[in-house]
N, C-alpha and C positions, 0 to 999 in steps of 0.2 A: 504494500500500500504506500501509495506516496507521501513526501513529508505534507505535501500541500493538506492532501484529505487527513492528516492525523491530526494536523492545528487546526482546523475546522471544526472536527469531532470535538477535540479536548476544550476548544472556546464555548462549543454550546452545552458541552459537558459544565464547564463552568458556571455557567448560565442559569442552568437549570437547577446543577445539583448535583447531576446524573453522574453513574460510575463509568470513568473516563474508558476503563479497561476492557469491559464489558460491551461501550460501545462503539471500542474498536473492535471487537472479535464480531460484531453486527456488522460492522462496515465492510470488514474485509471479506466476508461471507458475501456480503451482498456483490462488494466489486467484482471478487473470482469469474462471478455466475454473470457479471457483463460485464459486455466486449465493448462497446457503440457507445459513441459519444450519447448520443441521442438520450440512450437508456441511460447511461450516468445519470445524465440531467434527472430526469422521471423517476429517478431514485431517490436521488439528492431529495428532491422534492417530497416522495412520500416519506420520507426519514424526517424531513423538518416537520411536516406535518404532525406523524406520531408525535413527536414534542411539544410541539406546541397544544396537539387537542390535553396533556396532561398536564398542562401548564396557564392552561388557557385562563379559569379561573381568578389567577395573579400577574397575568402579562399587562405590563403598565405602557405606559409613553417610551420610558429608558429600555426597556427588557426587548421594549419591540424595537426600535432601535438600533442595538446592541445584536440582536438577531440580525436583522435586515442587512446592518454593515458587512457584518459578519458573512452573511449568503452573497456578498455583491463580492468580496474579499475573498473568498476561496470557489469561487464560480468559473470553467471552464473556459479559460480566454480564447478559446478555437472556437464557443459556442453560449456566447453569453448571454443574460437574460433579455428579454424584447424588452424594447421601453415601453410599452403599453402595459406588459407585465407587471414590471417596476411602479409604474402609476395606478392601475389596478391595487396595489398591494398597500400601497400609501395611502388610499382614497378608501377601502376597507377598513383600515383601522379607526383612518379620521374620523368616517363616519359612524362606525361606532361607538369610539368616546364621546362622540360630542353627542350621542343620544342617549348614551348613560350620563351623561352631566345632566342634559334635559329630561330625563326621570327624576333627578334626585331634586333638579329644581321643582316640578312641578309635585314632589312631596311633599316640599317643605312651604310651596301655597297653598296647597291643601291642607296641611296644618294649621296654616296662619289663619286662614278664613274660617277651620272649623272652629278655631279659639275666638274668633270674633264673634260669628255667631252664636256660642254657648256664654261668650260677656253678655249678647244682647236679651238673654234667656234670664235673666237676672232682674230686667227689669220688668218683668211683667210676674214677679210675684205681687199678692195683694191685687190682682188687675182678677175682672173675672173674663172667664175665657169660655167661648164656644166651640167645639170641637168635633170632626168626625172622631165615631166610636164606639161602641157597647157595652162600655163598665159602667157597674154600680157600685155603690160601697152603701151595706145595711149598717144602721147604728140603734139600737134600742128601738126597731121597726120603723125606723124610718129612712129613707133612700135618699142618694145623691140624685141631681137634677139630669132625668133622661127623655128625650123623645125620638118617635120616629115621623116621616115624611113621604106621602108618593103624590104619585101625579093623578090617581082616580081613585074613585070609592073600591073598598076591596071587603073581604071578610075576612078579619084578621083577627090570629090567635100568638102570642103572645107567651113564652117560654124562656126562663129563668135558670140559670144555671149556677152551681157551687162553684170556688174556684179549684177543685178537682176537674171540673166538667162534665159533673151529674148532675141530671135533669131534678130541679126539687119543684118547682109548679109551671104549671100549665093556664094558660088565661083564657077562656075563649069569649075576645071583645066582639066580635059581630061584626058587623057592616058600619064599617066608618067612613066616613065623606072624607075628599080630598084634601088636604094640605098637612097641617104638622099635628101631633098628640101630643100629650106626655103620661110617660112611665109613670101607672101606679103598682103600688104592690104595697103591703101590709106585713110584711116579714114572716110569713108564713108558707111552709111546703103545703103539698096536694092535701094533707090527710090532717090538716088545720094545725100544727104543730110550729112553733116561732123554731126559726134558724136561727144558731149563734151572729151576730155580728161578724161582718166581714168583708170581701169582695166578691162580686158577681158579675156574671153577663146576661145579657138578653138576646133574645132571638124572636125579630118579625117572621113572622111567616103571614103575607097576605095573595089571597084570591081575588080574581076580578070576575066582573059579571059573567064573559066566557067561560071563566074555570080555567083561565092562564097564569101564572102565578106573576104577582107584581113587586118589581124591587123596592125594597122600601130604606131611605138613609135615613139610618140611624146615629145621633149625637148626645151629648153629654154636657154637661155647663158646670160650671163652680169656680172659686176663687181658688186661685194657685198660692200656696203654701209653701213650696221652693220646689226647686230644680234640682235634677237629679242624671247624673253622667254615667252611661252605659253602655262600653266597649265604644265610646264616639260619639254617641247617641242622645241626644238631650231627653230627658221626658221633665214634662209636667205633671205636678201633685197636687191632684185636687181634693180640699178638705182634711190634711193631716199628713204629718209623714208616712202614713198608711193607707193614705187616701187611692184616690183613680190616679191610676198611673195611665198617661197620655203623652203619645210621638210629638214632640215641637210641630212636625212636618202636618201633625193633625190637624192644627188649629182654624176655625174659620173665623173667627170674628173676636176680638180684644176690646173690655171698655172699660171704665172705671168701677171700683166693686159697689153696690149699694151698702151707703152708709145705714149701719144696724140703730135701729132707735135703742135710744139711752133708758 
C-alpha cells in the first residue's frame, strides 16, 4: 500500500478515533482486490462514507472540514475529484447546518411565545370566563354553571357522568326549542341517592323531528381561580383549585366577574 493511502487512513483514523491498524489491514484488502483507477476512486468513497454514516451524529463545521481537506489531499492526481462534486459536497453540509441552526431557532420562538402566552393566562384570573366544554364540579348538590346549544328543537336527554366515566343519571328533558339551556341537576344518581362532591361531565344527546341526531355545543362558565401548567399546556380553574379544569384554547368569551352582594 502506498505511503500516500496510509496518511490518508491514519489522518481520518485520527479524526474519528478509529484504530489506525485495523484500518489499514481494511484498506489494503480492499486495494489488493482493485486494479483501476476508476475503482480506487469508488472505494475511497465508500470507505469515507462508512465513517462518516458512524460519525455523522458529531460531524461539526471543523470535523467536516478536516475531512474534506483531507479527501482533496490524498485524492488521485491522474483522476481527481469533479468540481461539481466538490461543490455538491460543500453545499450539502451548508445546507444542513444552517437548517439545524433554523430548528433550534424556531424552538427557542416557540418557547418564547409559549411563555408569553401563559404570562397572559394570568390575567384573567378573577375574570369570569365562557368556555367550550362538559365539566361540572358538584358541591353540597349544587353544580358549576353548564349549558348546551343547537340550531333546532330536538328531544333531548341529558347524561351525567363520575369522573371515572360511569354513567350515575340519566335526564330525559323532552322536546326543547332552539337556542341555549342550562345544566340542571340536583346531585343525585338514577336511584335518588346524592353523589359525593366532585367533578363530572355531561352528555347531550339530542333528536330532531326526522329522528336524525342533532349536535349540540356544549359550554361551561365561572370565575377562574388560577392557572395551571401542563406538559405546555395552560388550563383554567374554575371555582377552586379543584374546580373545572378548562384548555386556554377553550375559551369563548372573557368579562369582568359579577361583583357578589355584601
Amino acid at each position: 500500500m502506498s505511503t500516500a493511502v496510509t496518511q490518508s487512513i491514519q489522518a481520518l483514523s485520527n479524526l474519528f478515533g478509529t484504530d489506525s491498524s485495523s484500518t489499514s489491514t481494511k484498506a489494503s484488502t480492499q486495494s489488493s482486490s482493485t486494479q483501476s483507477t476508476s475503482n480506487t476512486k469508488s472505494t475511497g468513497s465508500t470507505s469515507s462514507s462508512s465513517i462518516g454514516s458512524k460519525a455523522s451524529s458529531q460531524l461539526g463545521m471543523d470535523n467536516f472540514l478536516t475531512l474534506f481537506t483531507t479527501q482533496l489531499k490524498y485524492q488521485d492526481p491522474t483522476n481527481p475529484m469533479d468540481s461539481y462534486e466538490l461543490a455538491a459536497q460543500l453545499a450539502q453540509f451548508s445546507t444542513v447546518e444552517e437548517l439545524t441552526k433554523l430548528n433550534s431557532k424556531i424552538e427557542d420562538i416557540e418557547t418564547y411565545l409559549a411563555s408569553l402566552a401563559n404570562a397572559e393566562m394570568v390575567n384573567l384570573v378573577g375574570k369570569q370566563v365562557e368556555a367550550s366544554g362538559n365539566a361540572l364540579q358538584l358541591n353540597d348538590g349544587k353544580i358549576t354553571n353548564a349549558s348546551f346549544v343547537f340550531g333546532s328543537a330536538a328531544n333531548v336527554t341529558l347524561r351525567i357522568y363520575n369522573d371515572d366515566g360511569t354513567l350515575v343519571r340519566t335526564q330525559a328533558l323532552g322536546q326543547q326549542t332552539t337556542g341555549a339551556h342550562t345544566i340542571s341537576w340536583d346531585g343525585r344518581n338514577d336511584a335518588g341517592a346524592k353523589v359525593s362532591n366532585g367533578n363530572y361531565t355531561f352528555k347531550v344527546e339530542a333528536v330532531g323531528a326526522d329522528g336524525n341526531a342533532i349536535s349540540a355545543q356544549t359550554k361551561v362558565e365561572g370565575t377562574v381561580s388560577s392557572v395551571r401548567l401542563e406538559n405546555g399546556v395552560s388550563y383554567l380553574l374554575l371555582g377552586g383549585s379543584n374546580g373545572v379544569k378548562i384548555p386556554a384554547t377553550n375559551i369563548i368569551e372573557v368579562s369582568q366577574a359579577t361583583a357578589q352582594a355584601a
